[in-house]
C-alpha positions as CSV (number, residue, x, y, z in Angstrom):
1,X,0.0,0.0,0.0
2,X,1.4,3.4,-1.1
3,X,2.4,6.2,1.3
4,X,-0.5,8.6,0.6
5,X,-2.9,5.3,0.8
6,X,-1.8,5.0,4.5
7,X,-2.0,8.7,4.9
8,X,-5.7,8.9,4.0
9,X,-6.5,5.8,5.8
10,X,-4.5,6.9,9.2
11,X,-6.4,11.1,8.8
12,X,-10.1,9.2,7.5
13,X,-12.4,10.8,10.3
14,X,-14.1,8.4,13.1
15,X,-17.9,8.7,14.0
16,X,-18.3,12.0,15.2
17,X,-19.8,12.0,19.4
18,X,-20.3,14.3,21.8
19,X,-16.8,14.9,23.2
20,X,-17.5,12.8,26.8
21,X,-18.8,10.0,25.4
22,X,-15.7,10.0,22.8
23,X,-13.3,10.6,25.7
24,X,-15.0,7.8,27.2
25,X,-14.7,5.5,24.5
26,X,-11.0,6.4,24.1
27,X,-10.0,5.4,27.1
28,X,-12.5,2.4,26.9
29,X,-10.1,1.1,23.9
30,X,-6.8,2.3,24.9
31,X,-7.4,0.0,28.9
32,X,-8.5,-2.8,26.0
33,X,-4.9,-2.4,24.1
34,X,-3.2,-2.4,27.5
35,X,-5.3,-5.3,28.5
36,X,-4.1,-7.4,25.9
37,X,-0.3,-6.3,26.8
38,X,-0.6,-7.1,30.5
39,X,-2.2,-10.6,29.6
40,X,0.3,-11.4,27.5
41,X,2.9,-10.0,29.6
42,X,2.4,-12.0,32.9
43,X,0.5,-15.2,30.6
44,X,3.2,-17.6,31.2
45,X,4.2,-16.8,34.9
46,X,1.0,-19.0,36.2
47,X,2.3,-21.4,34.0
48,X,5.7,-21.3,34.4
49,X,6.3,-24.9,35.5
50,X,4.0,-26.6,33.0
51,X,5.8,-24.7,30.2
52,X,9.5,-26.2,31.9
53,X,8.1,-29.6,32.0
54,X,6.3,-29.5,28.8
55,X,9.0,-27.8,26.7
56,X,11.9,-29.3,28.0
57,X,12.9,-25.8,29.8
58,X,16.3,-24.7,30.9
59,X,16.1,-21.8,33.2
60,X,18.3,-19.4,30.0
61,X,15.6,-21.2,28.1
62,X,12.3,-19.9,30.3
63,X,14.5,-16.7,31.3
64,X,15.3,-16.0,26.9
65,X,11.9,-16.9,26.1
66,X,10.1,-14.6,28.3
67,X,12.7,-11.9,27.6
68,X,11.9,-11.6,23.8
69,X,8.7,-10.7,24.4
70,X,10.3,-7.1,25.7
71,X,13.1,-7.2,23.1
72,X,10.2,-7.5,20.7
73,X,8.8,-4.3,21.8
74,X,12.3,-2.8,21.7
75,X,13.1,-3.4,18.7
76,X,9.4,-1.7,17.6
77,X,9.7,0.9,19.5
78,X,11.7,3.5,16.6
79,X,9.2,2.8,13.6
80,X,6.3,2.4,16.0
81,X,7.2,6.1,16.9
82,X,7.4,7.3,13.1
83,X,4.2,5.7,11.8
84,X,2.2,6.9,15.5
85,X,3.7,10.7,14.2
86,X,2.8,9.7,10.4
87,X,0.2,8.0,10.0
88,X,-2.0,7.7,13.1
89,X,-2.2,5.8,16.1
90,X,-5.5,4.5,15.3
91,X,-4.0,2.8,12.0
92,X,-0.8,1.6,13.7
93,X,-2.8,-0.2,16.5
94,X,-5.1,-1.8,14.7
95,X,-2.0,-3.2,11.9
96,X,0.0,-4.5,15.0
97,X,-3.5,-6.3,16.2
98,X,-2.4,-8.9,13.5
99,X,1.1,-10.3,14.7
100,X,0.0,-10.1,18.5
101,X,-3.2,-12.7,17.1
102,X,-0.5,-15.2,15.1
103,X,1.9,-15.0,18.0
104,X,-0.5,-15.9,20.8
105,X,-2.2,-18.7,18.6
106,X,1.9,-19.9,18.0
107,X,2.0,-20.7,21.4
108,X,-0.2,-23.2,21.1
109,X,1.4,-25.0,19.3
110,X,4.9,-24.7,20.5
111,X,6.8,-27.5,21.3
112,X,10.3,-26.3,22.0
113,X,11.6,-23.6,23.8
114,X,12.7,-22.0,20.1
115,X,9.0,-21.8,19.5
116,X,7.7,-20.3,22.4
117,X,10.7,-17.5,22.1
118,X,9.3,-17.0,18.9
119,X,5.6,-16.5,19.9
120,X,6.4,-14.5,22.7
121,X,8.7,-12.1,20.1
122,X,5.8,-12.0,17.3
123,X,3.5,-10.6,21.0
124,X,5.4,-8.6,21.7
125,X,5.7,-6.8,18.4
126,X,2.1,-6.5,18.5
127,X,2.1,-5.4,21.5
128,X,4.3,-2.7,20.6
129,X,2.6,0.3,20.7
130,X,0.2,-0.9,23.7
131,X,0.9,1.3,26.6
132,X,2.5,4.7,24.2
133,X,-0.6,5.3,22.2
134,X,-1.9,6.2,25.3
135,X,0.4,9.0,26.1
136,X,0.3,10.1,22.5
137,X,-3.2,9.9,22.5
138,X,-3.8,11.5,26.5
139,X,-1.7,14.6,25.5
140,X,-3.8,15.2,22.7
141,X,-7.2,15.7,24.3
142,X,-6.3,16.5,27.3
143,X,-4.8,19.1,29.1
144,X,-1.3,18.8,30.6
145,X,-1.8,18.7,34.5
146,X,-4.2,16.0,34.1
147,X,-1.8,13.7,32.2
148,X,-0.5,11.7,34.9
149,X,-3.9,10.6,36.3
150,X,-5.6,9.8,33.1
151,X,-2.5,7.4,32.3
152,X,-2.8,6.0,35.8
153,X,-6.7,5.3,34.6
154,X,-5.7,3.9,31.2
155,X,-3.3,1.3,33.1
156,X,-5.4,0.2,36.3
157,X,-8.3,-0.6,33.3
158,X,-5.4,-2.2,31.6
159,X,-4.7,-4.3,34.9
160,X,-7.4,-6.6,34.1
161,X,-5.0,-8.1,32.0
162,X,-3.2,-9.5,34.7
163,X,-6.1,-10.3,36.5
164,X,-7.1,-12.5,33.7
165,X,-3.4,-14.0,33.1
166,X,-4.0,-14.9,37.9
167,X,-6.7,-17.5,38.7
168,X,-9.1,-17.3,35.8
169,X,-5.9,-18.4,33.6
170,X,-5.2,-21.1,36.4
171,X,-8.7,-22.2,36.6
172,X,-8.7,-22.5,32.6
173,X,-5.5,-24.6,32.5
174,X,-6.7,-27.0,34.6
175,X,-9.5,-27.5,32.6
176,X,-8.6,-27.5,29.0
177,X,-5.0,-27.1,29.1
178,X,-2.7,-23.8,28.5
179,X,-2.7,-24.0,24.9
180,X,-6.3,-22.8,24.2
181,X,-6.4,-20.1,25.9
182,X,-3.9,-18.5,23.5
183,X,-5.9,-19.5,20.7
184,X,-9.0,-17.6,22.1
185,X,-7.1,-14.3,23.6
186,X,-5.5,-14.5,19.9
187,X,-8.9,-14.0,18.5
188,X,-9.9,-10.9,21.2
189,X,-6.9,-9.4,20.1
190,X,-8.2,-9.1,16.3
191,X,-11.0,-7.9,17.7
192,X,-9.8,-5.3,19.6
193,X,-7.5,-3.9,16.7
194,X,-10.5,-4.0,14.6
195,X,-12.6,-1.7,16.8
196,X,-9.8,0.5,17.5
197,X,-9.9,1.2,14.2
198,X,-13.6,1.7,13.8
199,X,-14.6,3.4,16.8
200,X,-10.7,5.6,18.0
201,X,-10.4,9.0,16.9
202,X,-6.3,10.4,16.6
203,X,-7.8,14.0,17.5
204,X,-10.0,15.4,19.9
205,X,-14.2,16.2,18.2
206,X,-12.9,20.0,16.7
207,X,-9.4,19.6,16.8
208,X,-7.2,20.5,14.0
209,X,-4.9,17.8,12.9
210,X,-1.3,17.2,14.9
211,X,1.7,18.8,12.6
212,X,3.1,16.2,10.6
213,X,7.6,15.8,11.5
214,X,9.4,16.9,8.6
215,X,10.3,14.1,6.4
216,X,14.2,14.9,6.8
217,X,13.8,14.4,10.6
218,X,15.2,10.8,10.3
219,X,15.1,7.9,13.3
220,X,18.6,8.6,15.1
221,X,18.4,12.0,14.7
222,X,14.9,12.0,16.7
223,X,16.8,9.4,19.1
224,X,19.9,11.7,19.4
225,X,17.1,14.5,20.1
226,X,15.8,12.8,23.4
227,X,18.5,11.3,24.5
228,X,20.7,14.7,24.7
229,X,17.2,16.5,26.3
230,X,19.0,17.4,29.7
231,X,18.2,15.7,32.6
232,X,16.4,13.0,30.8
233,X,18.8,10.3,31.7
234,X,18.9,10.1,35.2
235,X,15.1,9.8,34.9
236,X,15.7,6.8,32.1
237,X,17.7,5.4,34.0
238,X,15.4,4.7,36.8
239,X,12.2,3.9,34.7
240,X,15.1,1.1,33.2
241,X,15.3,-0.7,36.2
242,X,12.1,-0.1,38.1
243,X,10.3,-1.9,35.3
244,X,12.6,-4.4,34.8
245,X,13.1,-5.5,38.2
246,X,8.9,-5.9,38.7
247,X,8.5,-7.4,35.2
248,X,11.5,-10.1,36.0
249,X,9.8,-11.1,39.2
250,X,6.0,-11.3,37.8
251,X,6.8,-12.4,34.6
252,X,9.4,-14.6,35.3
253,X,10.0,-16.1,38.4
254,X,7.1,-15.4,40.8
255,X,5.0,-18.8,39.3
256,X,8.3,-20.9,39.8
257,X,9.1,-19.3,43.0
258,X,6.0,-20.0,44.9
259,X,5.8,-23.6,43.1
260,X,9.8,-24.8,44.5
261,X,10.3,-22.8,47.8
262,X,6.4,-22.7,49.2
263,X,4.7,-25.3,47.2
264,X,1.9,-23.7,45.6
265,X,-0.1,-25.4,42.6
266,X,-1.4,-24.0,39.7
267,X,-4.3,-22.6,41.1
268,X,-2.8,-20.9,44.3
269,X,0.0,-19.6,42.5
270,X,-2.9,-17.9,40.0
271,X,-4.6,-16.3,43.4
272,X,-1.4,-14.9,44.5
273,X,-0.3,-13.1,41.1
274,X,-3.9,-12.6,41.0
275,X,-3.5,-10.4,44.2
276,X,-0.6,-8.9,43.1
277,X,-2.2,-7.2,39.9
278,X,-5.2,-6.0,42.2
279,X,-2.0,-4.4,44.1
280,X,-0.7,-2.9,41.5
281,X,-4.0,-1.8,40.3
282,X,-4.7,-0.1,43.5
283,X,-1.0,1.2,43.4
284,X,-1.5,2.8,40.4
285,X,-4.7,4.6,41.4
286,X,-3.0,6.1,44.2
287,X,0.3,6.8,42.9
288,X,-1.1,8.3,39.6
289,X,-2.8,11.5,40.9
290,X,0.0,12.1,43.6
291,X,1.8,14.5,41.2
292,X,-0.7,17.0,41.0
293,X,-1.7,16.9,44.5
294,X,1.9,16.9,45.7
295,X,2.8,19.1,42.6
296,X,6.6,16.5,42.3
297,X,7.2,13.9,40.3
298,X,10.3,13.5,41.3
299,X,9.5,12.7,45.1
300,X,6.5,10.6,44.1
301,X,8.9,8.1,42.2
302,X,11.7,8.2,45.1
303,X,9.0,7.1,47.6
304,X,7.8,4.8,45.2
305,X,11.2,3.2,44.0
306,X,12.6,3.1,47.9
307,X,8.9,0.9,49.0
308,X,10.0,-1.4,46.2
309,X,13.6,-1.7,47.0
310,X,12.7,-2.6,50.5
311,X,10.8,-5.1,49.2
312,X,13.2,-6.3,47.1
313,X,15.7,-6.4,49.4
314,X,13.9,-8.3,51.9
315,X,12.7,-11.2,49.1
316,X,16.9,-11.6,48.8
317,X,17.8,-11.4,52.5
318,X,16.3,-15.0,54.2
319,X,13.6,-17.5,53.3
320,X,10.8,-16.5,55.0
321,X,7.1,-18.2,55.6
322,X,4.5,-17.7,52.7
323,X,2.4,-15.2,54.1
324,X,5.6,-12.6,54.8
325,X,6.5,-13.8,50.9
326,X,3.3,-12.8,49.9
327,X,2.8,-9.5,51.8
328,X,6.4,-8.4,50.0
329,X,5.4,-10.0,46.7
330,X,2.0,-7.5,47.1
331,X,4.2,-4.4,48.5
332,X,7.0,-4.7,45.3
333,X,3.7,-4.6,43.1
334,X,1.5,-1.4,44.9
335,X,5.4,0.2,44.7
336,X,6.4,0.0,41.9
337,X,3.2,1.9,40.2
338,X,5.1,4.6,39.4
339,X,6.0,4.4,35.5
340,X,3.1,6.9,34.8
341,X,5.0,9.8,36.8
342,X,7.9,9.0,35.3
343,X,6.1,8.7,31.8
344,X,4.3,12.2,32.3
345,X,7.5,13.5,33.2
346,X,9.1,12.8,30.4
347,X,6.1,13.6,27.8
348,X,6.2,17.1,28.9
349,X,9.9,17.9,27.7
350,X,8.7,17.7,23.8
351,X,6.4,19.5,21.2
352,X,3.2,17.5,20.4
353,X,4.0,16.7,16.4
354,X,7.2,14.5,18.4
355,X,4.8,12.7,20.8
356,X,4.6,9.5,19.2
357,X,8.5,9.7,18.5
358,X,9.2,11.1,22.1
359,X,6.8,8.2,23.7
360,X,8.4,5.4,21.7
361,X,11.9,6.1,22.1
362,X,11.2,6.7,26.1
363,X,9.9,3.6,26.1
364,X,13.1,2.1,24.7
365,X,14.7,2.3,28.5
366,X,12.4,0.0,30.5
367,X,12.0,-2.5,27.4
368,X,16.1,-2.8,27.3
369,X,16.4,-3.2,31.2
370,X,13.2,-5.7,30.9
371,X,15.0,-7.8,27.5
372,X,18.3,-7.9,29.7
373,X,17.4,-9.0,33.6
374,X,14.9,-12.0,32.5
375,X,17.7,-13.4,30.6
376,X,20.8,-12.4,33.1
377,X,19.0,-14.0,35.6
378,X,18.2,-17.4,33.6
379,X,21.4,-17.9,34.3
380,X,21.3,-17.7,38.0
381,X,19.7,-21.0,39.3
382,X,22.5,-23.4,37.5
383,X,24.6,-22.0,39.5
384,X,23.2,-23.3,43.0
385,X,22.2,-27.0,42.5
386,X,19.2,-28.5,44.2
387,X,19.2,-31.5,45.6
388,X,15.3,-31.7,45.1
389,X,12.7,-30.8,42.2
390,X,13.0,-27.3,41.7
391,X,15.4,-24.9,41.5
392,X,17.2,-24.0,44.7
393,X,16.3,-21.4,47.3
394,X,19.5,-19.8,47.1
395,X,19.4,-19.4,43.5
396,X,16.2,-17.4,43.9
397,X,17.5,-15.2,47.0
398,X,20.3,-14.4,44.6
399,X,17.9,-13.5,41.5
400,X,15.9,-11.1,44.1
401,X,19.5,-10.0,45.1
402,X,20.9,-9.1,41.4
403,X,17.3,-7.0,41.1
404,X,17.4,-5.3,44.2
405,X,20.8,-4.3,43.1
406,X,19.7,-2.9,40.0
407,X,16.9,-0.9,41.3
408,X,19.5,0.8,44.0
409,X,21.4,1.8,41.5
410,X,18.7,3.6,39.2
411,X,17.2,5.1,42.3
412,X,20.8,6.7,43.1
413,X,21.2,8.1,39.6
414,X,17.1,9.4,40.0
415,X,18.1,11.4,43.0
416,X,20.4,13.7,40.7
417,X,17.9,14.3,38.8
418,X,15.9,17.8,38.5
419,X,12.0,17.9,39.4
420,X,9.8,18.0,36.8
421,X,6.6,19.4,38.2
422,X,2.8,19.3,36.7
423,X,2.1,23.0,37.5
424,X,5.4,24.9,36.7
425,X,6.0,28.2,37.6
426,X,5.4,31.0,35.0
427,X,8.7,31.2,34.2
428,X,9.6,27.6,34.1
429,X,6.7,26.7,31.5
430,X,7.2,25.2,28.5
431,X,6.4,26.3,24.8
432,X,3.3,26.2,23.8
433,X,0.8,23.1,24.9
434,X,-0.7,20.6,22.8
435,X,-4.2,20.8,21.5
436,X,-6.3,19.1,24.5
437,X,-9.8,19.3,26.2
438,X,-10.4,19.3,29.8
């Protein structure tokens, strides 16, 4: 399909609504695309031991697997960006709906852990531009204070992805197996892209059209733009690790943990992850608004970060009973709610025709730290040899050691940087804000 094909499809105008009802159903679709990354996302931690007896699993193997997935949505992340800017995130969600369908039907009917790795990278492509359309989308209709909360509404929605990927995935294994359930989520992800494209508008009811980059403006040169944006490091650096340490734990090891050290079957280890996405949910609604009424980001996401580290921490220090592993398996979920801030933070240093290029790329940080720890750490539990099923107990205090770790050291290099705060003062404001409603 030709360039000014794509063009007209990406500017065609959606049903025109009141503007409440289409703010309503905007956010409606963009929890539904976030949905579908969160399932996906945490899908094979309640399964984590069927898929390692099943497959045949090494620990690199499950740890590889589960990391290309994110590398997938790295490796979108820079011509996600430039079609978002060029032609619409309406069109680019509902083109990436395809490869998330294939890849979740794949995995049923993997067979090695080549297969799954491959299913989980074709998901994570479509899954691409799951949680930035959002931010591309939320900055255009509405106004910049409120950015922050609206994104912490678009994710807690989205958290009934994990819910689904707790006990209602356990309860469905046991019955018919974890290979259908793929099949089926497969087919809700078509129809997801398809109404995304019918009923998603790119611009507020009224709005003019965003400014189109100039064409010369290539990839690295927008890449080079945001990475030399001062003071946007440090905050990188922090949103790096932060979601790579939680991700690494929930999507990785949490199932497996709770199966060797406390026991848990496949349903019990679904009510536990189950509780930890209602923690995070309830994180999220609490962190996201803090910002305003606080007016920081930046000490929002220091309390947040150090609640999480302690956690962390205390997962690595000694075996402890289940319901102290639970109550730390719940606090490094509420904790570590605090991507929005940092994601709000960040959206605010850039001109509204770079938003889907300025999102993207932003999101390239916690999709690298989230491709590298699941696979570092697959290559933790050879190292302490169990004399029982299961991987070792010192293997896993080490894995929660190496994160813990990690997160200290983005939190440090946070603390240098500068606030960022939702209501500026006169002379610290930006240029001129996007076109948004209230």
């Amino acid at each position: 399909m030709s360039d000014q094909l794509l063009e007209r499809s990406a500017s065609a105008p959606a049903p025109v609504r009141p503007k409440w009802t289409a703010a309503v159903v905007l956010l409606a679709m963009l929890a539904a695309t976030t949905m579908l990354n969160q399932f996906f996302r945490a899908s094979t931690t309640v399964i984590g031991p069927q898929l390692i007896r099943d497959l045949s699993l090494s620990p690199e193997e499950f740890g590889f697997a589960n990391a290309t997935f994110f590398m997938a949505i790295f490796l979108a992340q820079i011509p996600c960006g430039i079609c978002f800017d060029r032609f619409g995130p309406r069109l680019t969600i509902a083109v990436l709906s395809v490869p998330m369908a294939l890849g979740a039907m794949l995995h049923s009917f993997a067979d090695t852990g080549t297969q799954l790795a491959a299913a989980r990278f074709l998901v994570g492509l479509g899954s691409a531009g799951s949680y930035t359309v959002g931010v591309v989308l939320i900055s255009r209709w509405f106004a910049q204070p409120s950015w922050s909360t609206i994104l912490s509404w678009q994710f807690a929605l989205g958290q009934i992805g994990l819910v689904l990927a707790g006990t209602p995935l356990a309860a469905a294994v046991g019955l018919i197996g974890w290979r259908f359930p793929f099949v089926f989520m497969g087919l809700v992800a078509l129809l997801v892209g398809y109404l995304f494209l019918l009923l998603v508008a790119d611009q507020p009811p009224g709005a003019a059209p965003a400014p189109k980059p100039a064409q010369s403006v290539g990839a690295f040169a927008g890449l080079r733009h945001v990475l030399t944006t001062p003071g946007l490091p440090q905050v990188l650096c922090l949103y790096m690790v932060g979601f790579a340490a939680l991700v690494t734990v929930q999507v990785v090891w949490a199932g497996p943990y709770l199966h060797d050290i406390h026991g848990l079957n496949t349903i019990q280890r679904g009510n536990v992850l189950l509780g930890m996405a209602i923690m995070q949910t309830l994180g999220v609604l609490v962190v996201g608004p803090m910002d305003r009424l606080l007016n920081t980001r930046k000490w929002v996401a220091v309390a947040s970060a150090s609640l999480a580290l302690t956690a962390m921490t205390a997962l690595a220090a000694v075996p402890m009973p289940l319901e102290y592993t639970v109550g730390f398996l719940f606090l490094l979920s509420a904790s570590s709610a605090y991507g929005g801030v940092l994601f709000a933070q960040v959206r605010g240093l850039f001109p509204a025709h770079l938003a889907g290029r300025s999102a993207t790329k932003t999101t390239m940080a916690p999709l690298f730290g989230a491709s590298v720890l699941p696979t570092l750490t697959g290559f933790i539990p050879p190292l302490f040899p169990s004399a029982g099923p299961g991987y070792s107990p010192l293997a896993y205090q080490c894995i929660f050691a190496v994160l813990a770790v990690c997160l200290a050291f983005g939190l440090g290099v946070y603390l240098t940087a500068k606030d960022v705060k939702p209501r500026p003062r006169p002379a610290e404001r930006p240029g001129p804000a996007p076109s948004a409603s209230t």
